[in-house]
C-alpha positions in Angstrom: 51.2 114.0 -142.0 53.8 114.6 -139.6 56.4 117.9 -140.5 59.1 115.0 -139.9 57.6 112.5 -142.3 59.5 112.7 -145.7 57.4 112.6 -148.9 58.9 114.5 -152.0 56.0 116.2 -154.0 55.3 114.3 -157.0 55.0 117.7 -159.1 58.5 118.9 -158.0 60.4 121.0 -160.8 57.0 121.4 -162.5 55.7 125.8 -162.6 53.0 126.3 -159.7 50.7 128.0 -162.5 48.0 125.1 -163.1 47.6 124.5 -166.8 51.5 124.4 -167.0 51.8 122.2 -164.4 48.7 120.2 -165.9 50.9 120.0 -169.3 54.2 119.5 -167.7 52.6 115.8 -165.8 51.4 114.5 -168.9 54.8 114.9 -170.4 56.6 113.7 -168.0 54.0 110.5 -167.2 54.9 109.6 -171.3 58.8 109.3 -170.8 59.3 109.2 -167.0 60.0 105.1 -167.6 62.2 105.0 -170.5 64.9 103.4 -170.5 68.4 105.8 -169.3 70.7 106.2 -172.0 74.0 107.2 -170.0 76.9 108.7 -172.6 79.3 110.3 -169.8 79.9 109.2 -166.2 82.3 107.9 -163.3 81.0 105.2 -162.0 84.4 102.8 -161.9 83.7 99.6 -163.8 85.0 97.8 -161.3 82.1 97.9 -159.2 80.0 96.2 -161.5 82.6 93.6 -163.0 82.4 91.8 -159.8 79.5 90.0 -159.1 79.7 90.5 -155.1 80.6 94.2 -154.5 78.6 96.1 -152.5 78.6 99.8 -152.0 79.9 100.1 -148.6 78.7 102.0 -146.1 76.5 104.4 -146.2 79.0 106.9 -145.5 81.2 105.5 -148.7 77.8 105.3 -150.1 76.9 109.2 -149.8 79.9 111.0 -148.1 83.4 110.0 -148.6 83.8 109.9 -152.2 81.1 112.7 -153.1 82.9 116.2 -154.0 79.4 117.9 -154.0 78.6 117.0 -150.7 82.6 118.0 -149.6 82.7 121.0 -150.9 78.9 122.6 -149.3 80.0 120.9 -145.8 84.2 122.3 -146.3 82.6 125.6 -146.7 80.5 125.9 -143.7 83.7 124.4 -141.7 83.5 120.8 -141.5 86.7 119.8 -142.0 87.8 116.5 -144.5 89.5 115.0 -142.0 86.4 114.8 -140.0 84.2 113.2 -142.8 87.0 110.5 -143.4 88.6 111.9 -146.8 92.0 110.3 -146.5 94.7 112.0 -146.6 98.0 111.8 -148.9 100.0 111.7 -145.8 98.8 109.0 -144.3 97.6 111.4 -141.1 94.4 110.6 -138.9 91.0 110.9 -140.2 87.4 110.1 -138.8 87.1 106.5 -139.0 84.1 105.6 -137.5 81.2 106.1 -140.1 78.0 106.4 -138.0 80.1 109.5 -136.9 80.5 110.8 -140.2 77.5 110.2 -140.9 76.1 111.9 -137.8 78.5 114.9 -139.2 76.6 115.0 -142.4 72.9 114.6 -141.0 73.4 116.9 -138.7 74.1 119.7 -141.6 71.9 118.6 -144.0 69.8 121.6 -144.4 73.0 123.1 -146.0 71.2 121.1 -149.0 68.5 122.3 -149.0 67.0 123.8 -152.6 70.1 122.5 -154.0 70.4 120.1 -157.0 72.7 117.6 -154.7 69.9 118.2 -151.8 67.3 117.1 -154.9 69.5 114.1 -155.6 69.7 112.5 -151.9 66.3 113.5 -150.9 65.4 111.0 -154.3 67.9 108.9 -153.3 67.0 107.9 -149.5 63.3 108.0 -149.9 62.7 106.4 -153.7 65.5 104.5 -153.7 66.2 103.3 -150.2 62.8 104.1 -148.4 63.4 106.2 -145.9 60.4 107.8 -144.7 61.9 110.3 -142.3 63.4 113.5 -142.8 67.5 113.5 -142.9 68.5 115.4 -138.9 70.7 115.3 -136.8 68.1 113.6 -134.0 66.9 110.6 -137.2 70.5 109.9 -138.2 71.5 106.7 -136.5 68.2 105.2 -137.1 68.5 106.2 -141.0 72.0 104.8 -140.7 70.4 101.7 -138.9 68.0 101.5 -142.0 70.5 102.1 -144.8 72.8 99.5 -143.4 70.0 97.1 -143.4 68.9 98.0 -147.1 72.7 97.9 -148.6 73.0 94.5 -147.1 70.2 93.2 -148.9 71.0 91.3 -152.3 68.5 94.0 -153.9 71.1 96.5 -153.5 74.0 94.8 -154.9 75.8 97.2 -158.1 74.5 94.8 -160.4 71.0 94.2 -158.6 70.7 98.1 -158.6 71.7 98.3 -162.7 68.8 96.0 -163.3 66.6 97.7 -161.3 67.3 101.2 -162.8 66.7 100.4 -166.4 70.0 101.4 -167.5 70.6 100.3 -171.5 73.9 102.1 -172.0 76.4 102.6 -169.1 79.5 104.5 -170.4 82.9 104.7 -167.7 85.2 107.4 -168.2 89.2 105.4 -168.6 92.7 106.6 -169.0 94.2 106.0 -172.2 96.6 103.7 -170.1 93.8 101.6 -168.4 94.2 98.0 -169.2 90.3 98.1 -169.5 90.6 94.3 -167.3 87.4 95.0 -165.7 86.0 95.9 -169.2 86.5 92.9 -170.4 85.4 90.8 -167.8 81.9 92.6 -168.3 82.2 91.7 -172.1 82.8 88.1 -171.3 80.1 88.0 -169.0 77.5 89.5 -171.8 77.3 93.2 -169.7 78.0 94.7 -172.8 76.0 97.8 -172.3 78.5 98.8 -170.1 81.2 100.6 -172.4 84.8 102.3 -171.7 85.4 105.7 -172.4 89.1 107.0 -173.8 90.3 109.6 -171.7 93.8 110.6 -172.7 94.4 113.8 -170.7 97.3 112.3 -168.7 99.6 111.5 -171.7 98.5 114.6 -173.6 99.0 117.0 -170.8 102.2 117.8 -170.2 102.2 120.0 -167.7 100.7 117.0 -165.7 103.1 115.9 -163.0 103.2 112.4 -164.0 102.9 112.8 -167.8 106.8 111.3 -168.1 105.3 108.0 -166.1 102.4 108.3 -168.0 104.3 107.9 -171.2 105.9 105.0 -169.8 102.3 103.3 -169.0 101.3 104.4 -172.3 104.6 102.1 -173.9 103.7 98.9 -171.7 100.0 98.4 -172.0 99.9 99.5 -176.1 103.0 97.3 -176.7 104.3 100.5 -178.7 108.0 101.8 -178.1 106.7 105.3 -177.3 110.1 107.0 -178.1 109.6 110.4 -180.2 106.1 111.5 -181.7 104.9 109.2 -184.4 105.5 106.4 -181.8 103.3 108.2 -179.8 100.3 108.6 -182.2 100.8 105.1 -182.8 100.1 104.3 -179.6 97.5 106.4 -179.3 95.3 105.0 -182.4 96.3 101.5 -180.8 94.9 102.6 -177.4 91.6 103.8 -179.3 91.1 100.4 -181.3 91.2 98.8 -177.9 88.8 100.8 -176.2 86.4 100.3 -179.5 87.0 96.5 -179.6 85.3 96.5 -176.3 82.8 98.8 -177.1 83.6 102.8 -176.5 81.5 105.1 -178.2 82.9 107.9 -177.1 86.5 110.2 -176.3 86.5 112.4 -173.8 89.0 115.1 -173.3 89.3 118.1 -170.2 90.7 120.9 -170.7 91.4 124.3 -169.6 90.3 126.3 -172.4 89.2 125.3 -176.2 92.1 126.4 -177.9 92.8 124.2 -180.8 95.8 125.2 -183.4 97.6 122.0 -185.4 101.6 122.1 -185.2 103.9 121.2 -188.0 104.9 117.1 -187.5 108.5 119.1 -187.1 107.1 121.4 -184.1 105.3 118.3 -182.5 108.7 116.6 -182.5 110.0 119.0 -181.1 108.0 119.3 -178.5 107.5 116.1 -177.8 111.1 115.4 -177.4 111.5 118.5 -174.9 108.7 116.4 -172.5 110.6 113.7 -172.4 113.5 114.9 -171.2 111.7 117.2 -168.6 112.6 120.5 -170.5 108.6 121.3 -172.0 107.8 124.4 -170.5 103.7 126.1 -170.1 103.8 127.8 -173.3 104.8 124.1 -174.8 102.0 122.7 -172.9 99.3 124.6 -174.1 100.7 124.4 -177.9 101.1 120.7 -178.0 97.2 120.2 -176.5 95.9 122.2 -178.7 97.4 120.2 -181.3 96.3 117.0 -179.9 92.9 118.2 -180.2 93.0 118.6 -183.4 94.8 114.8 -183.6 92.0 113.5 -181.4 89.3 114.7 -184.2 91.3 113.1 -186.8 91.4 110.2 -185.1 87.7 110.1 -184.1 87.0 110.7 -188.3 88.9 107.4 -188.7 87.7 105.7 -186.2 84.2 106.7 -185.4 84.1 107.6 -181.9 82.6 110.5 -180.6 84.9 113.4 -179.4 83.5 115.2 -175.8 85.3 118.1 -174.8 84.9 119.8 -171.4 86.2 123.0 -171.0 86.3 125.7 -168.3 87.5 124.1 -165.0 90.1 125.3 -163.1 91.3 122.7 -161.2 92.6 122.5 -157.6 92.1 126.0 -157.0 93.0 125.3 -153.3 96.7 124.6 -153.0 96.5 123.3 -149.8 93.7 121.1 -149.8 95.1 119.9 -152.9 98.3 119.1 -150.8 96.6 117.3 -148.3 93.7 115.4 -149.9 94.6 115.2 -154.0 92.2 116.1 -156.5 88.4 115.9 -157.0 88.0 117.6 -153.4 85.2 120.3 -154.8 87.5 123.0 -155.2 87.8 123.2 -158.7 86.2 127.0 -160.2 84.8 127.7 -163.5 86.8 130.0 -165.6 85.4 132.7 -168.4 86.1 130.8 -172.0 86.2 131.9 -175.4 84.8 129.6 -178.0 84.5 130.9 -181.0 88.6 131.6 -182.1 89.5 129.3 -180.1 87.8 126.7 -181.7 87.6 127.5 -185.3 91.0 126.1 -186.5 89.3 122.6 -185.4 86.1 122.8 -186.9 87.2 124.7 -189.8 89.1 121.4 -191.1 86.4 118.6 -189.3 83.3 120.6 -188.4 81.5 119.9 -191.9 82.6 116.0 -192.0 79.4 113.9 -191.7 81.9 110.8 -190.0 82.9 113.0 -186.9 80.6 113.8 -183.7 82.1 116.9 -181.6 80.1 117.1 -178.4 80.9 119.9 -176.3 80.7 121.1 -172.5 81.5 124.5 -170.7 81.3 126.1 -167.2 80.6 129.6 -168.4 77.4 130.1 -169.5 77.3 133.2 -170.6 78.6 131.7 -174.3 75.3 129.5 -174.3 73.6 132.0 -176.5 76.8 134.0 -177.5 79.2 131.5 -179.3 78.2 127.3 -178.0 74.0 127.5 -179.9 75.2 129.4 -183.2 78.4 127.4 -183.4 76.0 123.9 -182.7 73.4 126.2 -185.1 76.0 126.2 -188.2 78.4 123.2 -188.1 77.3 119.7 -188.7 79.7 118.1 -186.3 78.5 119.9 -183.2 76.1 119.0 -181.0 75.7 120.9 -177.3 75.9 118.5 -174.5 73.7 119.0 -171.0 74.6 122.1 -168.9 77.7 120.5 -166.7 78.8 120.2 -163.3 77.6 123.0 -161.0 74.9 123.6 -163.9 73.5 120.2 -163.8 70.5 122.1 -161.3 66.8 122.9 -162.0 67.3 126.7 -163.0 70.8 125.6 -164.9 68.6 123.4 -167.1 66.1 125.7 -167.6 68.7 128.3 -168.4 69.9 126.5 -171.2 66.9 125.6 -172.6 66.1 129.3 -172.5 69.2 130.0 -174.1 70.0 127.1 -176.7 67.4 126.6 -178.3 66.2 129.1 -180.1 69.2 129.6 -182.0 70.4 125.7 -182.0 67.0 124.0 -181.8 66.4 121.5 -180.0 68.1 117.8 -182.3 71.5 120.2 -182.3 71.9 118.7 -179.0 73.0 115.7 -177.2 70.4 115.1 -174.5 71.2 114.2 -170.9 74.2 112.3 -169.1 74.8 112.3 -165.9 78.4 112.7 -165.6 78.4 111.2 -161.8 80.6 109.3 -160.0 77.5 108.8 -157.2 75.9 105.0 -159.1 72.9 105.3 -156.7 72.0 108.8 -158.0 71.8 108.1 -161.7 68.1 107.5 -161.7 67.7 110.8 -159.5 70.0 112.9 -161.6 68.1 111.7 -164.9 64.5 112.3 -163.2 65.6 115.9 -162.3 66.2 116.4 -166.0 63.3 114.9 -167.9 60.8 116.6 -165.3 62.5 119.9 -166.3 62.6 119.9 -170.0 58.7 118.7 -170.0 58.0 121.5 -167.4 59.9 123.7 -169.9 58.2 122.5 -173.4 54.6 122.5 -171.4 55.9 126.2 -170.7 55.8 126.6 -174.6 52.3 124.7 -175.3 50.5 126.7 -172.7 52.6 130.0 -174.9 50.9 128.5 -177.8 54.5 127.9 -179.3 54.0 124.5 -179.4 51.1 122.2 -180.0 50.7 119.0 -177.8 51.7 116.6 -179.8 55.3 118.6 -181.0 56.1 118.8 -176.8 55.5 115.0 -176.5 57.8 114.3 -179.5 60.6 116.3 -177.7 60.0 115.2 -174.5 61.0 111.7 -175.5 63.7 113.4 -177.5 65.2 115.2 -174.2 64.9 112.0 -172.4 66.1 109.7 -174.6 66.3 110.0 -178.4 69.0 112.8 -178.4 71.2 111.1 -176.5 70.9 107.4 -178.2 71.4 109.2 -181.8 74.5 111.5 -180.4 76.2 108.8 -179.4 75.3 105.2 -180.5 74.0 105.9 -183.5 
């Protein structure tokens, strides 16, 4: 076979020692087709409420819109402009995509024993079938050959969800999102395909546009938002919305855990502060931790699932942020606490049986310290997947090692791919159930486990955990 010739190893992710390995494909042959159960993501529901959208060009396929693949190629020196990011001023960028795309073949080794480099390599050859390596000398002939592929009616959004085996699709949507596109998909029977309340622009307020958000908030809710309880009214309006068309789940980003509920006096207060542009940092940080503690409440009512990401600082680059916006791969875990932070929150919802708190962190170092006894104790928690720059072979296998021997295993959630990237769903999820049987085959061969326990959580990793976490 030819060096240049692309064939992934059909053991990849799986321990080189034989019986292991021997374990690990039996596992993996059991749940390798199930269905993909997928809680948490950006995929913008727009692109599958319309019937003829297609997914560009293989540079707005792969490149443009991927803050995995900015970031590695900004670091080595390839600047945005050059990979046709536009910018907020309007100036020039690269608009001729077989040239970005040369740009990106040409440093594709940067990828290499990477979890995005895992990803595309799935990608082009399952996916697409390309059958020759990713360089700068194959590029316009791959280009050639995704063009052609893309163009086909195979490879259509909707086509592709078919073809993936997708039974739950959740978006991620502001709290202001008139959820149109949602309900086109409803109408039309897609109802696997949920919305997901994200209220972080009108309960941040040291977002820039919070003010206009408020305003947004006000017209699609039909609620006079005017001081607080108008503003919690909204809110639960907002919620019953999403839920009529489906939503499982909240999900809510922020800085650190910090929970602490205000007097409806203080909250006022506060509240009234914002809207006259007078809320300083120190308001900001009081009044979210408050609406956390509102956002379980409401979730108790209401039944939907509460995520809660923590741990990203975001925009850490002030100039790309300038220039480009946000979601330009310069966002940097932080160190978090969980355990005081959090405990105001779960001290008045963590034993309810109606409530579901699924949580998410960037530091890792609390997997075994704080986020697998919390999950271990309370009721309400479960642990979701390791997260963003985690979401890689040894950050899996990390958290296995560190979870679940305090947690166990059913105090988590399972898998979600959290991607904005709809052609790597399949390849993101595949990465993941090839790990945690590679793992559990770890245990049989340990004698930990006998064969029959490792097949029951195999199909629990890839899809039980999830389904019950959420849709249950």
């Amino acid at each position: 076979m030819s060096e240049k010739t692309w064939r992934l190893s059909p053991d990849r992710c799986f321990a080189a020692e034989p019986t292991q390995r021997a374990v690990a494909r039996d596992l993996y042959a059991a749940v390798k087709d199930l269905p993909l159960i997928a809680p948490h993501g950006h995929v913008p529901p727009a692109l599958l409420a319309d019937p003829d959208a297609r997914l560009g060009t293989p540079a707005e396929l792969f490149i443009i819109p991927d803050h995995y693949i900015l970031r590695m190629l900004y670091s080595q020196g390839v600047a945005l402009e050059e990979l046709g990011v536009p910018r907020r001023d309007g100036a020039a960028v690269e608009t001729d995509h077989r040239r970005i795309w040369q740009r990106f073949a040409e440093n594709f080794h940067l990828f290499r024993a990477t979890p995005t480099g895992l990803w595309l390599a799935d990608e082009l050859t399952t996916l697409f079938g390309v059958e020759e390596r990713l360089t700068g000398a194959s590029a316009q002939r791959i280009y050639d050959h995704l063009e052609a592929q893309l163009a086909r009616p195979e490879f259509t959004p909707r086509a592709l969800l078919n073809r993936f085996g997708i039974e739950v699709l959740c978006t991620t949507d502001a709290a202001t999102d008139p959820l149109d596109h949602h309900r086109k998909l409803h109408a039309e029977g897609l109802t696997h395909i949920r919305p997901t309340f994200r209220p972080d622009a009108v309960v941040n307020l040291d977002n820039p546009t919070w003010r206009t958000q408020i305003d947004a908030l006000s017209a699609v809710s039909g609620v006079d938002v005017v001081d607080y309880a108008s503003y919690v009214q909204a809110l639960e309006q907002r919620r019953a919305a999403f839920k009529q068309l489906g939503a499982l789940a909240t999900d809510h980003a922020a800085l650190t855990p910090y929970t602490a509920r205000l007097s409806t006096h203080e909250a006022e207060a506060i509240f009234q502060r914002a809207l006259h542009g007078q809320a300083d940092a120190a308001d900001a940080v009081a009044f979210t931790g408050h609406m956390l503690m509102e956002m379980a409440r409401m979730s108790i009512e209401d039944g939907l699932v509460m995520q809660l990401h923590v741990g990203s600082l975001r925009n850490h680059h002030d100039v790309l942020f300038t220039h480009f916006g946000p979601d330009m791969g310069a966002d940097i875990p932080i160190a978090t606490e969980w355990t005081r932070n959090l405990r105001p929150l779960l001290n008045a919802y963590g034993a309810d049986p109606r409530f579901r708190l699924i949580l998410f962190t960037l530091d890792e170092s609390t997997y075994g310290r704080e986020l697998a006894p919390l999950a271990g104790h309370y009721p309400a928690v479960r642990l979701g997947p390791p997260w963003w720059f985690f979401d890689s072979v040894n950050g899996m296998r990390r958290f296995f090692d560190r979870v679940i021997e305090t947690a166990g295993l059913y105090n988590t959630a399972g898998f979600n791919d959290d991607t904005r990237a709809f052609a790597s769903i399949p390849s993101r999820h595949d990465v993941w159930r090839r790990v945690s049987c590679d793992w559990l085959a770890g245990l049989v061969v340990q004698g930990m486990l006998a064969e029959d326990e490792a097949a029951e959580m195999a199909y629990e990793c890839a899809y039980g955990l999830a389904k019950r976490a959420y849709c249950a």
